[in-house]
N, C-alpha and C positions, 0 to 999 in steps of 0.2 A: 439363251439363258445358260445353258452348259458351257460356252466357252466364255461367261461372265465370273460364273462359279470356279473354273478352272484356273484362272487367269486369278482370281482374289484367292485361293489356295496357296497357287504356289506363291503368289507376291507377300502374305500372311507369311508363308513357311521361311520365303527369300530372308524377310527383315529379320523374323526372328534368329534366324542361323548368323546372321551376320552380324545383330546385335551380343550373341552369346560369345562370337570369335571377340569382338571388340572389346565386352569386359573380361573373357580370359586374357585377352593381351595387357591391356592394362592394370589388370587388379592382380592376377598370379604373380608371386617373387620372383618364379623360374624364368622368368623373358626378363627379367632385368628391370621391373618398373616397377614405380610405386607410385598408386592412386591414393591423395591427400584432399581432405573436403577443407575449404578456405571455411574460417570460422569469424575472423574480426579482420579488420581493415586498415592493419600496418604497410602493405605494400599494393593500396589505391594510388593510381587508378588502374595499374597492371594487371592487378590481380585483384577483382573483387572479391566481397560477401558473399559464397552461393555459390561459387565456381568450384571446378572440380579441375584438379591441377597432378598432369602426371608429371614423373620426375623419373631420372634414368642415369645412372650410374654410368661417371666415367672412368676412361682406361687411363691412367698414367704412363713415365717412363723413369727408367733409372741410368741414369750416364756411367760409360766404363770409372768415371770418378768419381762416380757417387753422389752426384749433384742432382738433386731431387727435382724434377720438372713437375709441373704444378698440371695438376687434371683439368683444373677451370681458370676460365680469365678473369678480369673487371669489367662487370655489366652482367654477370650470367645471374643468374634467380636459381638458389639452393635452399635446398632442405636439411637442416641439419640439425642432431639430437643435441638435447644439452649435455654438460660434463656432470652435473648434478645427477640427472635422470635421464636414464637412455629410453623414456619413453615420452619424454617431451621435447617437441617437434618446433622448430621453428623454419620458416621461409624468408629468406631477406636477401637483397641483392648484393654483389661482391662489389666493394670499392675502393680494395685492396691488398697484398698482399705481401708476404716476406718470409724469408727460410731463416730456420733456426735453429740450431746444430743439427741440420740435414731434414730437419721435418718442415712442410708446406703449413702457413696458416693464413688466413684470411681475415680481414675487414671487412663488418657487416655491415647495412644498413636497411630499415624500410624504408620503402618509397614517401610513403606520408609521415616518416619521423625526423623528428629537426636536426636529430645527429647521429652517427653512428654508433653501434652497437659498443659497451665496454670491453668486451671479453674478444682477443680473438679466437678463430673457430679453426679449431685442427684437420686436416684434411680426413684422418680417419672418425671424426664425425660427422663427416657431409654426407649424406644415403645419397643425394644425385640433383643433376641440374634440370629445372623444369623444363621440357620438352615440348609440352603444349598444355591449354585449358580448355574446358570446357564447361562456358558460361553458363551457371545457372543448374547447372545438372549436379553440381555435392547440396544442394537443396533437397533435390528428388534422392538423390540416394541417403542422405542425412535421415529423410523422413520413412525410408524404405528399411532402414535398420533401427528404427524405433520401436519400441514395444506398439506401438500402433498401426507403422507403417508395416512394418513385416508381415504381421496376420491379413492385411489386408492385401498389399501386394503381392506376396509372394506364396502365402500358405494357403491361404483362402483359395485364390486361381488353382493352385495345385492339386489340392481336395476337390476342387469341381470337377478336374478333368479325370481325377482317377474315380473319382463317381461313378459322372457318366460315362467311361469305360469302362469299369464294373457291369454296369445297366447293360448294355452294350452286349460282352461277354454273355452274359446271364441269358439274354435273348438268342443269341447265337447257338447257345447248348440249348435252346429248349428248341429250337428249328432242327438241328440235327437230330434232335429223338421225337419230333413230332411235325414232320415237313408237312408243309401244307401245298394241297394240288395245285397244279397252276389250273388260273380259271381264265379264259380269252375273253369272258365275255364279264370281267369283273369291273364293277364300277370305276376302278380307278385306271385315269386312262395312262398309256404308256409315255407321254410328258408328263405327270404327275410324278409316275415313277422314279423319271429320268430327274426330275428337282430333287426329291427324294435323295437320291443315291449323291448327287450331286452336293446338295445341302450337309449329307452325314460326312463324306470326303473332303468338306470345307472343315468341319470340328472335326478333323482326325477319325472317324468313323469307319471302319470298313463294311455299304452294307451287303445283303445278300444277293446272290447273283440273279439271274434270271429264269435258271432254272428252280429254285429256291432252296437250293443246297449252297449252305453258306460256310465252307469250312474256315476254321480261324486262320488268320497268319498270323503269327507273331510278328514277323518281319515286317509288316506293313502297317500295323496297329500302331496307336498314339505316334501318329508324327509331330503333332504338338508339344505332347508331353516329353520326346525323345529332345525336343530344341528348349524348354521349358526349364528342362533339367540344369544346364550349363549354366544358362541364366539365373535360378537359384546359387547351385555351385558358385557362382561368378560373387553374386551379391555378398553373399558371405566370407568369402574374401574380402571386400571391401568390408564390413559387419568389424571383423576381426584389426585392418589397419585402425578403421576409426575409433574404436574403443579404445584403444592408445591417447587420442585426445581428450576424450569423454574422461578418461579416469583423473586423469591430472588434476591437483590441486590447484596448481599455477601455474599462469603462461607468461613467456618472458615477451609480449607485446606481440606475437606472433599472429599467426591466421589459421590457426587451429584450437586455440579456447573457445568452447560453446558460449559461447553470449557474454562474454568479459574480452575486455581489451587490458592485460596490463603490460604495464613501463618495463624495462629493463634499465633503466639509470636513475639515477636520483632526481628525487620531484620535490616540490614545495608542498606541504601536505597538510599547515594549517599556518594561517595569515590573523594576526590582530592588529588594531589600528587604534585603539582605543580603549584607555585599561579602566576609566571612572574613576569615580573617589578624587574629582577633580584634579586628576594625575593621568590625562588623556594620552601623554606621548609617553610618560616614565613606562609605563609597560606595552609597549611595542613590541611583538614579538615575529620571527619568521622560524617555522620548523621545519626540517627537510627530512624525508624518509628514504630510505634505502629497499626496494623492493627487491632485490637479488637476494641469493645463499650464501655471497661473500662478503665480508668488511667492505669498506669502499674509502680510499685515501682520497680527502677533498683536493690535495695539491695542486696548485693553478687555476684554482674556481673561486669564483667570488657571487656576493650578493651584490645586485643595483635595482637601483628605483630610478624611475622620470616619474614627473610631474607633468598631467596632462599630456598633448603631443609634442611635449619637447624632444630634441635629438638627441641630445645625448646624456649619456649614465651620472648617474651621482654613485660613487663606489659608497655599500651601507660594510663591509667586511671582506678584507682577502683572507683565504683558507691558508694555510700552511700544512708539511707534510705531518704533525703533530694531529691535525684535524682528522680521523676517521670516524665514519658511521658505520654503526655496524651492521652484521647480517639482516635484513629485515626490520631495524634497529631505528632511533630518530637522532636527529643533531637538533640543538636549539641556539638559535640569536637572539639577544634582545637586546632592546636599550638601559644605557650603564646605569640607570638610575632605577631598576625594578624593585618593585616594592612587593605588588600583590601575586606579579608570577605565583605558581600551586611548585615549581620546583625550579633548579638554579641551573640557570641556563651553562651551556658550554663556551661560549664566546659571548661580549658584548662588544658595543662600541657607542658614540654619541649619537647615532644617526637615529631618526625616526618616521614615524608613517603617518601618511593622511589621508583623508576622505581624496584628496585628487590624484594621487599618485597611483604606479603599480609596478609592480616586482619581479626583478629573475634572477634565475642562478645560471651564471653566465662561466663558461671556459676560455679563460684567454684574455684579453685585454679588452680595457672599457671599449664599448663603442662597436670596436669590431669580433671582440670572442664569442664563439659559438653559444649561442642560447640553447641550455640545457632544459630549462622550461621556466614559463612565466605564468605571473597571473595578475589581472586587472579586476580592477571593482571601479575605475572612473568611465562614465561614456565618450570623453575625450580622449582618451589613450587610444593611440594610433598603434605602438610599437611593441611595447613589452606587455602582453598578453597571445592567450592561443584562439582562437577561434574568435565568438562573442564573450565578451566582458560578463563578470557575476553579476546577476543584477541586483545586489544588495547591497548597501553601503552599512556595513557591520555600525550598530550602536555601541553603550558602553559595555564591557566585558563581554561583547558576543566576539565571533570570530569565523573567516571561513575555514573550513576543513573539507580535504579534497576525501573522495568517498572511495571506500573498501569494493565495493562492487556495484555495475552499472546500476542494481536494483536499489542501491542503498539512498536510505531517505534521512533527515536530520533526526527523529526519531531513532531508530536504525542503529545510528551513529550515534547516539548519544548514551549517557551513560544508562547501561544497562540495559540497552539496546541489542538486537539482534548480530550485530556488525562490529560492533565496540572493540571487539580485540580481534580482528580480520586486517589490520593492517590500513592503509591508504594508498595505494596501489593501481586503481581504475585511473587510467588515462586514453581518454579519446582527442585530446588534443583539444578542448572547447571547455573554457573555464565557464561556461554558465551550465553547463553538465554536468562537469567533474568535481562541482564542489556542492556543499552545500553551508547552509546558516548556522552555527551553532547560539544557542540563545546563553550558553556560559561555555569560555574558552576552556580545554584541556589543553594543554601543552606539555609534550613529552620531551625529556634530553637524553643523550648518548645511554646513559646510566637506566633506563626505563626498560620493562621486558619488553623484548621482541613482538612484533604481531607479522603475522602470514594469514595470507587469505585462508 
């Protein structure tokens, strides 16, 4: 039994010690890394939900000419703050790169996004390239620096142990001013003891000796709480990176917004197919929003529709460099013939929408330019949609509208709703998610206030 007890002490003491070196290594700035808890699922299947992802600052070089060598390659997974706000974090992999009077930038993209990032990323905002994860543990530590976890993981355990070492102490000074005789023939036999002593040694306990003079050591007291320590220390360091995420308004599709996944490029953000008033195709509309901080020049992007699983595009609009949305801002398309539109769109053209069709904003040339995103409402659409198809076929004057945040519901969203002026920004890549039914279209154009989450 004492070498049972001995043997679960120190292996107790082992893991703790080595768990405390492990979050000092990781979570302290001074070693050079930085612990990031994955929050949404831009760069699945790498990097999920739940993982805890360190990242670790590389060294560059500078040539006798001055020609800048680049710290990372194409393929590395970076963390890097926005130009907007240096406390918003994003994670996405390099798929690119180019110097530009002497400065290093990169090409972003996430794994699960259809295209890359708009913005390139300066090398002096990348903090470092992910070095390893580990699955499933920025959960645990997500909920360990919550108002709930903390008291319970880390304050609570702490208060126990300096308790009952209080307790502890307090008994020790009352044996030195009132030692009790040893008795040979006392009830408790000298294995009980031996558990005893054995048992207080396993919870950090020093007890008294055999003689019953039990002088304190400092030195040897709370070995728990001396390894328990760091471990606090440690967490709060992490405590302090995450609330960098937590505070953020907006994420630019990254994997550190709490429970919001948004876009960084232009989405389709409310679709009509049918305006009533026996004028089903005259008001046709597509509106596109701009989630970023900057204008955004449509130049080289166009709208297209199929019908069903057909192959290929019906061009509804090419953009020109005249075309910007703005900051957080909408564009509106309709067809040339709008009667009942609530305002006047920025572009039209003759094309129009139907119960069978579905819709994208495509970069590049019919057929093969990069889908920017798409949305479906037919169950025969094979192509131009994201995930599953909406499952509503909008009646007269309804319309879909892609949702402000994961939480947001048609309600929500509608006028005078919780969400209303929160922008359209939630993209998880699954239009029977990201949108919802509006029961009366709103349609916003270039000219309309801004909305941000």
């Amino acid at each position: 039994m004492k070498l049972i007890f001995k043997s679960a002490n120190f292996g107790l003491s082992l893991l703790l010690v080595l768990a405390a070196i492990a979050i000092a290594y990781i979570a302290i700035p001074a070693f050079g890394n930085k612990a990031l808890i994955v929050r949404s699922g831009s760069m699945q299947p790498a990097i999920k939900v739940g993982d805890l992802v360190v990242v670790t600052s590389q060294t560059g070089l500078i040539t006798p000419q001055s020609t800048k060598l680049a710290k990372y390659k194409v393929g590395d997974v970076i963390a890097f703050k926005s130009d907007e706000n240096s406390k918003l974090f994003t994670t996405h992999r390099i798929v690119g790169k180019e110097i530009k009077d002497g400065k290093v930038f990169y090409q972003t993209k996430g794994d699960a996004n259809n295209a890359a990032d708009n913005n390139l990323v300066a090398e002096e905002n990348i903090i470092g390239k992910s070095t390893f994860r580990l699955p499933y543990f920025g959960r645990l530590f997500a909920f360990a620096k919550s108002n709930v976890g903390f008291p319970i993981l880390v304050i609570f355990p702490a208060l126990l142990v300096i308790i009952l070492e209080i307790i502890n102490i307090v008994k020790e000074l009352r044996l030195l001013r009132h030692p009790e005789p040893f008795d040979c023939h006392s009830e408790r036999s000298e294995e009980s003891q031996d558990k005893l002593r054995e048992g207080s040694r396993f919870f950090g306990f020093q007890p008294q000796n055999d003689s019953g003079n039990s002088p304190l050591r400092s030195n040897n007291n709370l070995p728990i709480l001396r390894v328990l320590l760091p471990l606090v220390i440690g967490i709060m360091f992490f405590h302090n990176s995450f609330a960098f995420f937590s505070d953020t308004a907006t994420s630019i599709n990254n994997t550190f917004q709490a429970s919001q996944i948004f876009t960084n490029h232009i989405v389709i953000s409310e679709v009509q197919i049918d305006g009533g008033l026996g004028q089903a195709n005259d008001n046709d509309f597509i509106e596109l929003y701009n989630p970023t901080s900057s204008p955004f020049n449509l130049n080289g992007y166009r709208l297209v529709k199929r019908t069903g699983n057909a192959p290929n595009d019906t061009n509804i609009f090419t953009f020109t460099s005249s075309h910007i949305v703005p900051a957080h801002g909408y564009f509106l398309w309709a067809n040339d013939d709008f009667t009942t539109i609530a305002v006047i769109p920025d572009v039209t053209s003759s094309d129009t929408l139907a119960a069978s069709n579905s819709v994208a904003l495509r970069q590049g040339n019919l057929n093969t330019g990069t889908i920017i995103d798409a949305l479906s409402w037919d169950p025969g659409a094979s192509s131009l949609k994201e995930g599953t198809q909406f499952n509503s076929n909008p009646g007269a004057n309804q319309s879909m509208e892609r949702k402000a945040l994961s939480t947001s519901t048609a309600s929500s969203m509608a006028i005078g709703g919780a969400d209303e002026f929160k922008g359209n920004g939630f993209d998880s890549n699954n239009n029977a998610t990201d949108f919802v039914l509006r029961t009366v279209s709103q349609p916003q154009n270039s000219s309309s206030s801004p909305e941000a989450p």
